[in-house]
TILOGU-134353 format. One record per residue (C-alpha): residue number from 1; x, y, z. Coordinates in nm, 4 decimals, always signed. Example, Ala and Ser with C-alpha at 12.3 -4.5 7.8 and 13.67 -1.06 7.14 Angstrom:
BEGIN
node num: 1 | xx: +1.2300 | yy: -0.4500 | zz: +0.7800
node num: 2 | xx: +1.3670 | yy: -0.1060 | zz: +0.7140
//
This chain:
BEGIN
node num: 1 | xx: -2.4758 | yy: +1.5735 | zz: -2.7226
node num: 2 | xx: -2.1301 | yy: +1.7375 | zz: -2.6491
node num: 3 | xx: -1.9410 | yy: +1.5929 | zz: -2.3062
node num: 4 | xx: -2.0569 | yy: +1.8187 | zz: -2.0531
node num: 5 | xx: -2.4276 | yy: +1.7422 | zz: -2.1510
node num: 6 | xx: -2.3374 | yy: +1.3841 | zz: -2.1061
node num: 7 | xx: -2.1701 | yy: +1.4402 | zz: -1.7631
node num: 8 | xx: -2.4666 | yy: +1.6644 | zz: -1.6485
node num: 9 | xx: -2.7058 | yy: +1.3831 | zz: -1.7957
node num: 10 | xx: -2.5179 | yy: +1.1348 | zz: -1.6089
node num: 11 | xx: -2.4847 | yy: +1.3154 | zz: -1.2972
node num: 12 | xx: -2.8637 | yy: +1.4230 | zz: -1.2548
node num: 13 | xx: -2.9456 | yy: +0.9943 | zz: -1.3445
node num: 14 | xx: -2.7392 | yy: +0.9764 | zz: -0.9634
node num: 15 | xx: -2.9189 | yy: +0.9655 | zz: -0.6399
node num: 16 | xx: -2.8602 | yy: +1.2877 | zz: -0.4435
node num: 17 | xx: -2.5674 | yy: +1.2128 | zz: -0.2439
node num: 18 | xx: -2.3805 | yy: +1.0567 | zz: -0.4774
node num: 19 | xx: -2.4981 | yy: +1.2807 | zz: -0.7675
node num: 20 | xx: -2.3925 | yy: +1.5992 | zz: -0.4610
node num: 21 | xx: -2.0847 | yy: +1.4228 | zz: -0.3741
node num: 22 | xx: -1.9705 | yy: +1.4235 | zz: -0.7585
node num: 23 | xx: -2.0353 | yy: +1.7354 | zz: -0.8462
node num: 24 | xx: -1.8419 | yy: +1.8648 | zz: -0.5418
node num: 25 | xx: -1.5429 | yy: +1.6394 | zz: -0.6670
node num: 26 | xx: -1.5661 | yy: +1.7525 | zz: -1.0373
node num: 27 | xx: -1.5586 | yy: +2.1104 | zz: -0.8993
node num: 28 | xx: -1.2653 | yy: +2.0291 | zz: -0.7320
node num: 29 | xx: -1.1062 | yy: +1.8821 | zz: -1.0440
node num: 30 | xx: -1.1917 | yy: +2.1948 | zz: -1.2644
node num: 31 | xx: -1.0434 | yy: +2.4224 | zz: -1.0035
node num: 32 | xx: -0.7184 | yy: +2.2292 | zz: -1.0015
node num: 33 | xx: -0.6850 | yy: +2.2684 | zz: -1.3779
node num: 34 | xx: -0.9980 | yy: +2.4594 | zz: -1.5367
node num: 35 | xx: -0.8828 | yy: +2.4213 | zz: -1.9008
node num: 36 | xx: -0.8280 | yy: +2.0274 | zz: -1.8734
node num: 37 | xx: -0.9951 | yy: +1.8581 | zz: -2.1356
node num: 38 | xx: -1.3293 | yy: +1.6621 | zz: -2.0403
node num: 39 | xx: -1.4268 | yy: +1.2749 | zz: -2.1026
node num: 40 | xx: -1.7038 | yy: +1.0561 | zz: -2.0578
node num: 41 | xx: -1.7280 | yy: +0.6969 | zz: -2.0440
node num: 42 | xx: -2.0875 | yy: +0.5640 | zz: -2.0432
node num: 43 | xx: -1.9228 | yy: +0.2239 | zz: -1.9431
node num: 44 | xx: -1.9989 | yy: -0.0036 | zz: -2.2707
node num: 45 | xx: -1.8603 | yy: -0.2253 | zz: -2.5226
node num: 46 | xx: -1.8572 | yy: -0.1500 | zz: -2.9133
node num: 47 | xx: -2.1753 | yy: -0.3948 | zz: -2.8871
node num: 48 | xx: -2.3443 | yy: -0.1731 | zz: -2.6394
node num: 49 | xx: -2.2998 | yy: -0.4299 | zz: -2.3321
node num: 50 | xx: -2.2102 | yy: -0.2824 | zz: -1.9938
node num: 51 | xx: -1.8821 | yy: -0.3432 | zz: -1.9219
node num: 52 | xx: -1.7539 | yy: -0.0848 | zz: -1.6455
node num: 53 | xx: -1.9292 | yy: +0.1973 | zz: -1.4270
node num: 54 | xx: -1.9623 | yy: +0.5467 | zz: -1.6462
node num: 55 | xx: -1.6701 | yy: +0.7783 | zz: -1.6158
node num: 56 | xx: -1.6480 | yy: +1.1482 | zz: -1.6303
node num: 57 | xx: -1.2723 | yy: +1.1968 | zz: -1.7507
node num: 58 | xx: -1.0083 | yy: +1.4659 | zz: -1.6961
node num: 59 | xx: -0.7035 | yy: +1.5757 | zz: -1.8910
node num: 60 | xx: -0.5508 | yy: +1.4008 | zz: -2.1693
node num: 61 | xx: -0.2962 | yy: +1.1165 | zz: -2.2129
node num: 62 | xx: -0.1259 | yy: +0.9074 | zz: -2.4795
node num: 63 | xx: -0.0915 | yy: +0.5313 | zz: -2.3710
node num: 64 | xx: +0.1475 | yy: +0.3492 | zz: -2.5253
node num: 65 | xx: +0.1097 | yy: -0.0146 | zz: -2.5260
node num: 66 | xx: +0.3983 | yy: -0.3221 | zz: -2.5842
node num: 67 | xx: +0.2086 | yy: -0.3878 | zz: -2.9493
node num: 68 | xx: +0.2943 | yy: -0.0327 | zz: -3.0272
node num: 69 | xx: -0.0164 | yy: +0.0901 | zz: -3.0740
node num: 70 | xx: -0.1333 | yy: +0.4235 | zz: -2.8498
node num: 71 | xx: -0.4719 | yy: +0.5293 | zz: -2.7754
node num: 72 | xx: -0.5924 | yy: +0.8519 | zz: -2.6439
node num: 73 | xx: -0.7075 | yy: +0.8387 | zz: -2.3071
node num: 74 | xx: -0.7827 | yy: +1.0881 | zz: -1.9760
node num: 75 | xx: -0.5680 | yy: +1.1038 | zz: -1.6705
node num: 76 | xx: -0.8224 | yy: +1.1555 | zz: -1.4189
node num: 77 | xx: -1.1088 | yy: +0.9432 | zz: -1.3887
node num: 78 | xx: -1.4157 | yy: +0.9482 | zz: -1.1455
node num: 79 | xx: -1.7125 | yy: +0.6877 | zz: -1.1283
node num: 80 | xx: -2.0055 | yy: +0.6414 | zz: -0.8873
node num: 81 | xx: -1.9710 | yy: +0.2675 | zz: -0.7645
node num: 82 | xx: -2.2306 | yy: +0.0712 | zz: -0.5954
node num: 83 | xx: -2.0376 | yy: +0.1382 | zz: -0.2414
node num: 84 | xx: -1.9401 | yy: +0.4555 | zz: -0.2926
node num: 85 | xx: -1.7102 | yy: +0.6633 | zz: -0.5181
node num: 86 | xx: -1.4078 | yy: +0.5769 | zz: -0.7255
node num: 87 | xx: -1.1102 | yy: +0.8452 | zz: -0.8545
node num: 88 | xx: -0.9079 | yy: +0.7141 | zz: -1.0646
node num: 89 | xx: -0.5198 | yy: +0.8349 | zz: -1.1310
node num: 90 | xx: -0.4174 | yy: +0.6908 | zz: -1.4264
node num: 91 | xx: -0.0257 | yy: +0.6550 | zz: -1.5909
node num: 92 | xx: +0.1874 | yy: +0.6237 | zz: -1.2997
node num: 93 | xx: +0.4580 | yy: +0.3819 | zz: -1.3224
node num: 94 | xx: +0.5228 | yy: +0.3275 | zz: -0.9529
node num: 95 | xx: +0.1791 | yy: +0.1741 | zz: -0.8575
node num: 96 | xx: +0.3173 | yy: +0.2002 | zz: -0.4821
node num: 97 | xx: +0.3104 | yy: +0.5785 | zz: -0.5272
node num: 98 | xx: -0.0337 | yy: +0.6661 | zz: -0.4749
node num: 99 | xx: -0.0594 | yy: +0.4590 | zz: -0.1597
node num: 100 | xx: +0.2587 | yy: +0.5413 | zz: -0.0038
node num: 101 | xx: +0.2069 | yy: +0.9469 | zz: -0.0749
node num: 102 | xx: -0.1804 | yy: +0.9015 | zz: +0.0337
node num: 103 | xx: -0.2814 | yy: +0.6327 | zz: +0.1861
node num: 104 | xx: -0.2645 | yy: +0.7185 | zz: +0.5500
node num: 105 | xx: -0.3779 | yy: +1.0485 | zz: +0.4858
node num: 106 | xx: -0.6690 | yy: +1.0039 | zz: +0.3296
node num: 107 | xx: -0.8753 | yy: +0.8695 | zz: +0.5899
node num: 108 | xx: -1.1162 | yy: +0.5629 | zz: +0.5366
node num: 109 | xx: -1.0172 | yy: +0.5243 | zz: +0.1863
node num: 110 | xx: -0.8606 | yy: +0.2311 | zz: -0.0163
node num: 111 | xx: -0.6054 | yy: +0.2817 | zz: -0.2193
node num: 112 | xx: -0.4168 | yy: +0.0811 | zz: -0.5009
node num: 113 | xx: -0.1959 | yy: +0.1230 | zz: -0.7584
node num: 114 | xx: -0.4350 | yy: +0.3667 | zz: -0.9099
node num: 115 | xx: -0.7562 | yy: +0.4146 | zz: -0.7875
node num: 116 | xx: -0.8807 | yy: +0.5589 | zz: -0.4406
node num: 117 | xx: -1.1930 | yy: +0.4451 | zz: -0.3490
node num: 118 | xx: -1.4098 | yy: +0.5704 | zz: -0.0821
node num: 119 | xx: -1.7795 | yy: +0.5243 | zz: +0.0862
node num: 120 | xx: -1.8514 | yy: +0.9283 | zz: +0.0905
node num: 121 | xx: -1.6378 | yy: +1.2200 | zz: +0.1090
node num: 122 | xx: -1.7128 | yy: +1.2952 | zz: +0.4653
node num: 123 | xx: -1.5087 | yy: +0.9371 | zz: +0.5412
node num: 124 | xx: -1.1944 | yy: +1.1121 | zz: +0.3738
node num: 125 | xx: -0.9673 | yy: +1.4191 | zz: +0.3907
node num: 126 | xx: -1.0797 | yy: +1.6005 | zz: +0.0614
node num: 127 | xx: -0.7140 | yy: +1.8326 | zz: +0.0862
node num: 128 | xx: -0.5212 | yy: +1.5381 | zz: +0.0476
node num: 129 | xx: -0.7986 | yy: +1.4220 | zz: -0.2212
node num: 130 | xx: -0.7251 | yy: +1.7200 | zz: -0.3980
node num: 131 | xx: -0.3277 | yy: +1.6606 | zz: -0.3679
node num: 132 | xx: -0.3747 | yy: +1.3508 | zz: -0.5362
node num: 133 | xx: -0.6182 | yy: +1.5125 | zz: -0.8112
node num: 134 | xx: -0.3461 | yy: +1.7463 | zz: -0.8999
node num: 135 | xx: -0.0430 | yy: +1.5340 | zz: -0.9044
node num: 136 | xx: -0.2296 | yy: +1.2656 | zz: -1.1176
node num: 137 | xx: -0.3021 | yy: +1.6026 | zz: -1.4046
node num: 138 | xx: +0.0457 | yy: +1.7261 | zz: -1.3746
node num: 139 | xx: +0.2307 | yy: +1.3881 | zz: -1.3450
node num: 140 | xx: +0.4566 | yy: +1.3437 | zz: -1.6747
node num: 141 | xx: +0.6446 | yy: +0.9739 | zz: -1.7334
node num: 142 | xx: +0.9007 | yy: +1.1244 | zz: -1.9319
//
């Protein structure tokens, strides 16, 4: 199974609003950079234990760790939670920098040093959603 069949699997094992709420923010994605490279995370161990929620993944960067050691990884991540929805902005160095730029904006969101978390999209401003969508793809620590 190739990722979008995985995403599409994944999306249609949602319930409807979160499984319509998704696909409206992975349309959002794709229009902010339609060539990105797609991810999924089905949220398991080597062993096969559940260890996180599954991720659908955007873009593409290398992480660099003090061992030195790098693994591939995506930039953009988004996850259906058991409150609500997750997007995840991975590789920025300030981790003050998505809540300063965002945080009041969003609406009922929370924010930390990478992830904005939210109930439903109706609770949030999807423009400045969208801001923070295409920053996170186009952000470069170099």
């Amino acid at each position: 199974m190739n990722v979008q069949e995985q995403i599409n699997e994944h999306l249609a094992s949602l319930s409807e609003q979160k499984r319509t709420e998704l696909q409206e923010i992975h349309r959002i994605v794709l229009r902010v950079s339609p060539k990105c490279r797609l991810w999924f995370d089905e949220g398991k161990d080597s062993s096969g234990k559940v260890v996180t929620n599954p991720t659908i993944g955007y873009g593409f960067q290398v992480l660099k760790y003090a061992n030195g050691t790098t693994k591939d990884f995506f930039r953009i991540g988004l996850c259906a939670t058991k409150t609500g929805i997750s997007v995840y902005i991975l590789g920025i160095g300030d981790k003050t920098y998505l809540a300063k730029t965002y945080g009041e904006k969003l609406g009922k969101a929370k924010v930390t040093g990478y992830c904005i978390s939210f109930k439903t999209l109706k609770d949030i401003n999807v423009d400045v959603l969208e801001a923070a969508i295409r920053f996170g793809l186009q952000y470069n620590k170099s």
